[in-house]
C-alpha positions as CSV (number, residue, x, y, z in Angstrom):
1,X,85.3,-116.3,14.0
2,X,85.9,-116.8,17.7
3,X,84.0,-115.4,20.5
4,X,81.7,-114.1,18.2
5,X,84.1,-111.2,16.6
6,X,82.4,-110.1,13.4
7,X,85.5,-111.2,10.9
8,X,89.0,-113.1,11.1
9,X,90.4,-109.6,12.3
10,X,88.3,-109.0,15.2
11,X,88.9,-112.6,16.5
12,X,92.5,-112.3,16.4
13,X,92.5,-109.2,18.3
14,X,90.1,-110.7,20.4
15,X,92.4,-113.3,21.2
16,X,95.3,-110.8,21.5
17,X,93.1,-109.3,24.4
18,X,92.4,-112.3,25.9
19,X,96.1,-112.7,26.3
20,X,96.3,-109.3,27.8
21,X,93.8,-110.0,30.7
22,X,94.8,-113.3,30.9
23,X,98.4,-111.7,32.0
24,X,96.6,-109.8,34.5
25,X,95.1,-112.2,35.9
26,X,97.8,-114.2,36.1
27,X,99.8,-111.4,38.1
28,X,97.4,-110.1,40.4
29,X,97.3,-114.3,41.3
30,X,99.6,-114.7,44.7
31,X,101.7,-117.6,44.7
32,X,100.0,-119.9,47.9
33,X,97.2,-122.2,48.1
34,X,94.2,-120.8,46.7
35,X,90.0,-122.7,46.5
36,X,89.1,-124.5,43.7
37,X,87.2,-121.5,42.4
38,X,90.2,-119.4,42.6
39,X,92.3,-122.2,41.0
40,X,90.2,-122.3,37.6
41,X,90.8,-118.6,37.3
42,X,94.2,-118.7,37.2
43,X,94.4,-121.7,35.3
44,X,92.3,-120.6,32.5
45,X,94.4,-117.1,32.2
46,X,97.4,-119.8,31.9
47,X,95.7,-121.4,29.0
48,X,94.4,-119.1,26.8
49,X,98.2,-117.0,27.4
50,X,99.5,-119.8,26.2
51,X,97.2,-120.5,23.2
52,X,98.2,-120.3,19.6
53,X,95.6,-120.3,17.9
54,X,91.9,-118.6,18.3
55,X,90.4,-121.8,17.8
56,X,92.4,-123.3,21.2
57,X,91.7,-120.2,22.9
58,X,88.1,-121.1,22.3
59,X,88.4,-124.0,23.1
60,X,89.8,-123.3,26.9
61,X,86.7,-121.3,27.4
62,X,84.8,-123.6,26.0
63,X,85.6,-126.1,28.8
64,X,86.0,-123.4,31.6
65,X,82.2,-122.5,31.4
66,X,81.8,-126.5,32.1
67,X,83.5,-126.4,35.6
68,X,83.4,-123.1,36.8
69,X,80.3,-119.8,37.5
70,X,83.3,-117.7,39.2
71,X,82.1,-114.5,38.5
72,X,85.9,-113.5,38.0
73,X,86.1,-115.0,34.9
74,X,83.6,-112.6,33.2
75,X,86.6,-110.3,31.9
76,X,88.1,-113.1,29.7
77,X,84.8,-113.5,28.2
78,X,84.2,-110.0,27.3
79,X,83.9,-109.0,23.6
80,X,85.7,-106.0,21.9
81,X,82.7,-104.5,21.6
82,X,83.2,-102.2,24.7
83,X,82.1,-105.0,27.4
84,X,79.2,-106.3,25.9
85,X,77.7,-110.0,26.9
86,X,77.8,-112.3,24.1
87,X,75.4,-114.4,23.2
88,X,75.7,-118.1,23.3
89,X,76.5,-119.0,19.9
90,X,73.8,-120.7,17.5
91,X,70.7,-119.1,17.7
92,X,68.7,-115.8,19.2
93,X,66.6,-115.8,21.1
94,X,64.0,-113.8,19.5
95,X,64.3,-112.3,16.3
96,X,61.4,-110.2,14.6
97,X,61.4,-107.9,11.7
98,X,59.1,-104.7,11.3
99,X,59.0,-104.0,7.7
100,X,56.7,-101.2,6.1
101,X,57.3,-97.4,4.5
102,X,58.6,-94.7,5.5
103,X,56.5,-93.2,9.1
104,X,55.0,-96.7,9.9
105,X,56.3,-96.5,13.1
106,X,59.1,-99.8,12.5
107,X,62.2,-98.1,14.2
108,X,59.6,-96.8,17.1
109,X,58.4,-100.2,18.0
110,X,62.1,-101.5,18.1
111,X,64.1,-98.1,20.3
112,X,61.0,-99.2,22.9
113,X,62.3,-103.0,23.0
114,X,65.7,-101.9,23.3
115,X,65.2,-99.2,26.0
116,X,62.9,-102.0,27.8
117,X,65.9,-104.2,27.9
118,X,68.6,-101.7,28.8
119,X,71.5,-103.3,27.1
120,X,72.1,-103.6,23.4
121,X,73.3,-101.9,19.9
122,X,71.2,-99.4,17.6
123,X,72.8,-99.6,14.3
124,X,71.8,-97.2,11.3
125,X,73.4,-95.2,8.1
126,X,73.8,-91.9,9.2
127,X,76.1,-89.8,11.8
128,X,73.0,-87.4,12.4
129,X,70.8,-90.6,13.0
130,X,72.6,-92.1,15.3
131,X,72.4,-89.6,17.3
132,X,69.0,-88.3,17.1
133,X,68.1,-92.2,18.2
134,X,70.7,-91.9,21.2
135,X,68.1,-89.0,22.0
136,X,65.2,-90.6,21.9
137,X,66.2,-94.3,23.8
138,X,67.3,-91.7,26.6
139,X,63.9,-90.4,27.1
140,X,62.4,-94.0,26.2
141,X,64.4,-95.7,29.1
142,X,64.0,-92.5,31.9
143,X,59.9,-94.0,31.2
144,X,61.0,-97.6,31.8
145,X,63.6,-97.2,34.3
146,X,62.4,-94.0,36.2
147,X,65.4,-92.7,38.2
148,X,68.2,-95.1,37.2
149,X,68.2,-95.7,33.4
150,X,70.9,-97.3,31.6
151,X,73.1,-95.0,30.4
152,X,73.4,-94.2,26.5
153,X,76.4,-94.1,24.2
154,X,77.1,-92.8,20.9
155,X,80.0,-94.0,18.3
156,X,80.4,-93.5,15.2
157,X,83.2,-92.6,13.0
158,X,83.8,-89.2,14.2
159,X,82.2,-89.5,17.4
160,X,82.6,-91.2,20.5
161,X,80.8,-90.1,24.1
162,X,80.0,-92.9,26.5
163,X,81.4,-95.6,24.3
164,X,81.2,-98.4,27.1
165,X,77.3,-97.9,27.6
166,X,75.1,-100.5,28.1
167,X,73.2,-99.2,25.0
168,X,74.9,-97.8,22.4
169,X,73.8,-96.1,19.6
170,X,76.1,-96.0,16.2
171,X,76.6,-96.0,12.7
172,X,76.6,-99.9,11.2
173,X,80.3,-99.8,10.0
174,X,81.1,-99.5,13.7
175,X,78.5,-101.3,15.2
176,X,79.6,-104.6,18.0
177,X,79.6,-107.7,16.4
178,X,77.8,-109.5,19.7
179,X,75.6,-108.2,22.3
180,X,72.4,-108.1,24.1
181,X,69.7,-106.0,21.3
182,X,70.6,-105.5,18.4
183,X,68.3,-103.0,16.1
184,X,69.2,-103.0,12.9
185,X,67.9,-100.2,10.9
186,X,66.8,-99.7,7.3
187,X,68.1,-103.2,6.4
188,X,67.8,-102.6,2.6
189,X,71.4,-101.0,3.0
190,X,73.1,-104.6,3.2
191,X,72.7,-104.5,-0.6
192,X,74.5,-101.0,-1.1
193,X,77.7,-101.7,-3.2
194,X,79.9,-99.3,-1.3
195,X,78.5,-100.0,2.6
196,X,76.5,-102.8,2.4
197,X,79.3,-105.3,3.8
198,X,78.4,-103.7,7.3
199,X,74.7,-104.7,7.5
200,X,75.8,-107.9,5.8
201,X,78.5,-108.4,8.9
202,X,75.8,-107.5,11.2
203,X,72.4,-109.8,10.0
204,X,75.2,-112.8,10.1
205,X,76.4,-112.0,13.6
206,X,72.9,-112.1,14.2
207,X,71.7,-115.5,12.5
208,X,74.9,-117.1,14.7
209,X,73.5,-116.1,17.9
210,X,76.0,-113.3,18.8
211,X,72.7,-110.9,19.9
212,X,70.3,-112.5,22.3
213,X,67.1,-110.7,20.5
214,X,67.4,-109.2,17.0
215,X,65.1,-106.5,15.9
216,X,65.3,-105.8,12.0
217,X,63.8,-102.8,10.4
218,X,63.2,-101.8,6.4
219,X,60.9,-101.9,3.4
220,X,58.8,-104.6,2.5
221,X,61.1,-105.1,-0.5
222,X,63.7,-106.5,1.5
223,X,62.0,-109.5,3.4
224,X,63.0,-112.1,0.7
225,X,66.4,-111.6,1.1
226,X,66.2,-111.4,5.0
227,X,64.0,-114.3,5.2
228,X,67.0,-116.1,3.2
229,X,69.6,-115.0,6.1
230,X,67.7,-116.6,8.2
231,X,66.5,-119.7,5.9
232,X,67.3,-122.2,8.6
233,X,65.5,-121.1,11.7
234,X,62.4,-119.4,9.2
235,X,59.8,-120.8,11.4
236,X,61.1,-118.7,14.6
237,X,61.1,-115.0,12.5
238,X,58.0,-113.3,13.2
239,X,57.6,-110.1,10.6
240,X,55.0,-107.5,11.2
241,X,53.9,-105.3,8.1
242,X,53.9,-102.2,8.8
243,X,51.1,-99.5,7.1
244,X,52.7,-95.7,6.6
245,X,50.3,-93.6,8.9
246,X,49.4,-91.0,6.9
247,X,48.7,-90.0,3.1
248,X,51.9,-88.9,1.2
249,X,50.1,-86.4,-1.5
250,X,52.2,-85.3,-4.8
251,X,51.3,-82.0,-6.1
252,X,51.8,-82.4,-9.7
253,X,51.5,-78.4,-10.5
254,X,54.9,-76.8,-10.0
255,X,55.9,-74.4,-7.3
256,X,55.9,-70.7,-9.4
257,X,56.8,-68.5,-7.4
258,X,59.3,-70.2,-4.8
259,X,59.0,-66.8,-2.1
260,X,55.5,-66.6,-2.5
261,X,55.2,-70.7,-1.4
262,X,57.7,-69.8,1.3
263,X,55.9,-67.0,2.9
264,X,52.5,-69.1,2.6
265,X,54.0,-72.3,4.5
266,X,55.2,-70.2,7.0
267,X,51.5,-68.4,7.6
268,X,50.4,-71.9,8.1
269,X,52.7,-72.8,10.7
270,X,53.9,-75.3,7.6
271,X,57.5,-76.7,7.8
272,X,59.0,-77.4,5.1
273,X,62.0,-78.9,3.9
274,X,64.0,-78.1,0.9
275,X,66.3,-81.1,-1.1
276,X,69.4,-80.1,-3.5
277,X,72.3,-81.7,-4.2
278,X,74.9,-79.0,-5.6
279,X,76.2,-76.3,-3.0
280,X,75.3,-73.7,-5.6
281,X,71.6,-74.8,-5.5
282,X,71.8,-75.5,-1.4
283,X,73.1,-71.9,-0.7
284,X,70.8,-70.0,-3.4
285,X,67.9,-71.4,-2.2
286,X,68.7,-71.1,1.4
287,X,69.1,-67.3,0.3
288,X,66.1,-66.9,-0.9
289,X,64.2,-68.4,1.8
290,X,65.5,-65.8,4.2
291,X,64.7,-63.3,1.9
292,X,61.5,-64.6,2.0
293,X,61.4,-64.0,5.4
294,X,61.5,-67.6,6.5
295,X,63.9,-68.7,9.3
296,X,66.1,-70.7,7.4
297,X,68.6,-72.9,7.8
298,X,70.9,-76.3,5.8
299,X,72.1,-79.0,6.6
300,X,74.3,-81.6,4.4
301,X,76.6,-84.6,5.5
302,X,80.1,-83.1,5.3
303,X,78.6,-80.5,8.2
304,X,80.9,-80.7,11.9
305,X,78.9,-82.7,14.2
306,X,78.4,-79.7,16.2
307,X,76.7,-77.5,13.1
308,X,74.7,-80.3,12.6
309,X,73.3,-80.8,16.0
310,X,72.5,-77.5,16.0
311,X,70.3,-77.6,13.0
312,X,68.4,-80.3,14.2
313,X,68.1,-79.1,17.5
314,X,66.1,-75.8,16.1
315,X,64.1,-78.1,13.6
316,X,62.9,-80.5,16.1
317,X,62.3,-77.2,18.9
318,X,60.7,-75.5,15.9
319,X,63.3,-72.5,15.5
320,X,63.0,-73.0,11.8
321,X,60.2,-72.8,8.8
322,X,62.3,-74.2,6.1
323,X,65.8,-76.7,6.4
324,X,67.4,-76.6,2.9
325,X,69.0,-80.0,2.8
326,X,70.4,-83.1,0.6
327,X,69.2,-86.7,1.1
328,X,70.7,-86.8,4.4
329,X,67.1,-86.4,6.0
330,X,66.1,-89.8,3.8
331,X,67.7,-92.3,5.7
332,X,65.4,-92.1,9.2
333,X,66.1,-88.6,10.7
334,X,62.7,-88.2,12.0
335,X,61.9,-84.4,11.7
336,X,58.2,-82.8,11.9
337,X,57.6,-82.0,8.0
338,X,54.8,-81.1,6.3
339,X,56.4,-80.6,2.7
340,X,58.8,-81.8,1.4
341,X,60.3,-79.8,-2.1
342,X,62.8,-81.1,-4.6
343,X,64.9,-78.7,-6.0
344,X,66.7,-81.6,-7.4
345,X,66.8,-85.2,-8.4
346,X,70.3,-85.7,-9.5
347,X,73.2,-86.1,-7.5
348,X,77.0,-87.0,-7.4
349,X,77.5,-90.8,-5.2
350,X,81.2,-90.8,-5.2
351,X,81.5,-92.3,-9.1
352,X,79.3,-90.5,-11.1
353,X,76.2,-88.0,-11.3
354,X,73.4,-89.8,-11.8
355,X,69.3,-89.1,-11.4
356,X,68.0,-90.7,-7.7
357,X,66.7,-93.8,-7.5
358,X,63.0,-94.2,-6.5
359,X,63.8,-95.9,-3.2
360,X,66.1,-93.0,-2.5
361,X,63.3,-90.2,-3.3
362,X,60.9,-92.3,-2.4
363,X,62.8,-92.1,1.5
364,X,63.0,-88.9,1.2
365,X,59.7,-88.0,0.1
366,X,58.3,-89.9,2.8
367,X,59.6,-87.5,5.7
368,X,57.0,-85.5,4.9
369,X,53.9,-85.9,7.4
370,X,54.5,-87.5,10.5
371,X,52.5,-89.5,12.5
372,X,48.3,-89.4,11.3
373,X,49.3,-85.6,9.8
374,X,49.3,-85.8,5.8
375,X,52.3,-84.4,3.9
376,X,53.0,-82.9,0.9
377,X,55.6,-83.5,-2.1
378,X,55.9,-80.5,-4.4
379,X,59.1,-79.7,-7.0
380,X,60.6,-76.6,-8.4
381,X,61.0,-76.8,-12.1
382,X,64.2,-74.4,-12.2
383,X,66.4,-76.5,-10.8
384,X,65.6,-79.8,-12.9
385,X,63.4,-82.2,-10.7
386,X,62.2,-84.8,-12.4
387,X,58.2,-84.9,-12.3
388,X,57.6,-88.6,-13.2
389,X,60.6,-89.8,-10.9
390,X,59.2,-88.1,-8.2
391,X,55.9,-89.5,-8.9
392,X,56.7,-93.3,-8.4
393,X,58.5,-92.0,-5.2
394,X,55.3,-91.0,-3.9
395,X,53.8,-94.2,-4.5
396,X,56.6,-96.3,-2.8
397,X,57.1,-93.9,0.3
398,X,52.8,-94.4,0.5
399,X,53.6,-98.4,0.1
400,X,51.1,-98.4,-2.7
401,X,51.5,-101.6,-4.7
402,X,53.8,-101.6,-8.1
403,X,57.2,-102.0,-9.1
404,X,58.7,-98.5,-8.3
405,X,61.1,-99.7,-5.5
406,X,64.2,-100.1,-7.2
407,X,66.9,-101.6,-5.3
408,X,68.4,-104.8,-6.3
409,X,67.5,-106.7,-3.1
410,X,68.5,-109.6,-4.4
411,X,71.8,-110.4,-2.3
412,X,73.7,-108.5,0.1
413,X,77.4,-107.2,-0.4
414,X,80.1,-109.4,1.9
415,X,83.7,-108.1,2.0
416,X,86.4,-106.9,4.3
417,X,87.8,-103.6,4.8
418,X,91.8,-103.2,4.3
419,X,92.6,-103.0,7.5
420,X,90.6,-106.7,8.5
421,X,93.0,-107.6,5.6
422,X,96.4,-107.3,6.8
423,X,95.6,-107.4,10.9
424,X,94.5,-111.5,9.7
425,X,97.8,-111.7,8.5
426,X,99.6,-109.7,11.1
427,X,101.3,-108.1,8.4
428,X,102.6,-104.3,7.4
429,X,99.8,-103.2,5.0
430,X,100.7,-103.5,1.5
431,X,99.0,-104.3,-1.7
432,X,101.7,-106.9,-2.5
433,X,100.0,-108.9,0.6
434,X,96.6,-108.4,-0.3
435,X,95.6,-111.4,-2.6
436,X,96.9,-114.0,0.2
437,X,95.4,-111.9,2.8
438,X,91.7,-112.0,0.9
439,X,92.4,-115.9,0.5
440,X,92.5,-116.1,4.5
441,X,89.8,-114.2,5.1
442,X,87.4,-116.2,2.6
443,X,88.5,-119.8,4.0
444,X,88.0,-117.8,7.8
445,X,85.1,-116.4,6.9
446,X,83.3,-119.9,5.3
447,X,84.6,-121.8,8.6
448,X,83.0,-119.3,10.2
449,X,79.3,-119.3,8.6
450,X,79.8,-123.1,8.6
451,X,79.9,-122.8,12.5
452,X,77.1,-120.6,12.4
453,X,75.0,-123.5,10.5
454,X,75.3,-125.7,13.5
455,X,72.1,-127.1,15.5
């Protein structure tokens, strides 16, 4: 995978870029004498115009890095990945992994590297994550930097604002395959069936050197499998356990009377949040929350970005008492809970509707108390929740030993998206293409994690 793109696809467009600048260059070249400095820029745009193949483009800039500093030439090495350095292929230079439950402080420890640094990639699950983290490096670099921090981007699949930041912050699917910092969050995901490729693309772009300094956060579950990614350089990894903060506490008795609770945790100042999976159940029980008398409010995935932000916003300024919500708040959105109620347990994935799995309560559970402040897990029984499911979640957002964290961490998911398909291939899509275009990509792809291997 040449200059570091993340599959056979990005390489080639890579390549087809290089072209492009390389024809700049070449034009904005006057014919006449020119220095020797001046002379290796133009003849390297020649060469890599001229190249065939990604391979022999590499190959140019290979040697052109051997005779020449000339600032000039930086363009030609810039990756797709919005200007980002690349790395110098083979190894990074520092890679550590926090690992620990949820509110152990891993992601905090890793946004303070990153905003130390000023250049890099935040890469997580969610939408609503990325940008609460875009958020939180601003204020972390304005400490570091003082007047001039780096500025702060945000991409993701429906949004884009300051895209060619020196720190970006985005969802993993459209994360830059090389780059300064990498911060990978809740790792585990690289075994997802449906997204897992794109932590998978991401931990290998890492392990070949494509970030300069990787920082790796998740559960303690997942360290096998990570410590296999990175097999060959194992005594350079340096993990730090992580230990949650604060008690997670499951109340066992159910809530009763659901208003009466409501009106309680808001005479305590308590915020709570509220998890359902069906719109029926999201809007009833948002409902009766307000007719409780609780400022309430919900927020789900499919929300605009704008709705969304706006939730957040009045969580986090405390505007609210109770945020009826799905899973969405399970995946790292940092919010200042001090219960946590499950209306329900089951939900629809995309195939089927199926109870949670513990890892996925147990995330969820585990927003509840932040920092040294205890939280609480309560259900409601008219809705369904399932009592001893919601029991082993406790334990595993608590880290407590046992075998309640269910994910098969066992390998991580590898595979191409259609669109990385026929761009290797240079082809119109179409499904009559798509068994020689996966052949390409697998003979690219082990080439390319053969590279990767090198000393």
């Amino acid at each position: 995978m040449g200059f570091g793109a993340a599959s056979p696809a990005e390489a080639r467009a890579k390549l087809e870029k290089l072209k492009l600048e390389a024809a700049a260059a070449v034009e904005a070249t006057p014919d006449k004498p020119k220095p020797e400095d001046e002379d290796a820029v133009a003849r390297l745009a020649q060469k890599i115009l001229r190249s065939s193949s990604i391979e022999e483009a590499r190959q140019h800039a290979r040697e052109a890095t051997n005779t020449t500093n000339d600032p000039r030439l930086a363009p030609l090495f810039q990756s797709p990945s919005k200007g980002r350095d690349k790395a110098t292929p083979g190894w990074p230079e520092s890679v550590e992994m926090y690992l620990g439950p949820t509110n152990s402080g891993k992601t905090h420890r890793s946004l303070d590297f990153l905003a130390k640094i000023g250049s890099g990639c935040y890469a997580g699950p969610l939408r609503a994550l990325a940008w609460e983290v875009r958020h939180s490096v601003e204020a972390r670099a304005k400490k570091v930097w003082g007047e001039h921090p780096p500025t702060v981007g945000l991409w993701t699949g429906e949004e884009s604002r300051d895209p060619d930041a020196p720190v970006l912050c985005c969802t993993a699917e459209v994360a830059p395959s090389h780059g300064n910092v990498l911060v990978l969050d809740e790792a585990h995901w690289c075994a997802d069936p449906q997204r897992g490729h794109a932590w998978t693309r991401l931990l290998l772009a890492a392990r070949s050197g494509r970030y300069r300094h990787v920082r790796i956060c998740g559960p303690v579950q997942s360290e096998p499998l990570l410590r296999r990614v990175f097999e060959k350089h194992d005594h350079a990894v340096t993990v730090h356990r992580t230990q949650r903060r604060s008690r997670l506490h499951f109340e066992r008795d159910p809530i009763a009377d659901f208003p009466a609770f409501l009106q309680q945790a808001k005479s305590e100042k308590r915020f709570v949040a509220v998890v359902a999976f069906s719109r029926a159940a999201v809007l009833s029980l948002a409902g009766i929350a307000r007719k409780a008398g609780a400022r309430a409010s919900v927020i789900f995935g499919k929300l605009p970005p704008e709705a969304r932000r706006k939730q957040l916003d009045d969580a986090l300024a405390g505007r609210l008492d109770v945020l009826v919500c799905t899973d969405v708040i399970g995946h790292g959105i940092n919010l200042p809970l001090d219960d946590v109620v499950f209306a329900e347990t089951r939900k629809f994935d995309g195939t089927q509707r199926r109870d949670l799995y513990v890892w996925e309560a147990a995330q969820v559970a585990g927003r509840a108390g932040r920092d040294e402040l205890p939280g609480r897990c309560w259900y409601l029984p008219r809705y369904g929740a399932n009592v001893k499911l919601l029991t082993k979640a406790v334990k595993a957002a608590n880290g407590d030993p046992g075998d309640g964290f269910d994910l098969d961490l066992s390998k991580a998911v590898l595979a191409p998206d259609l669109s990385a398909l026929t761009q290797l291939t240079g082809s119109v899509p179409s499904i009559l293409l798509l068994p020689k275009c996966v052949t390409q990509w697998r003979e690219e792809l082990q080439r390319s994690l053969n590279d990767s291997d090198d000393p």
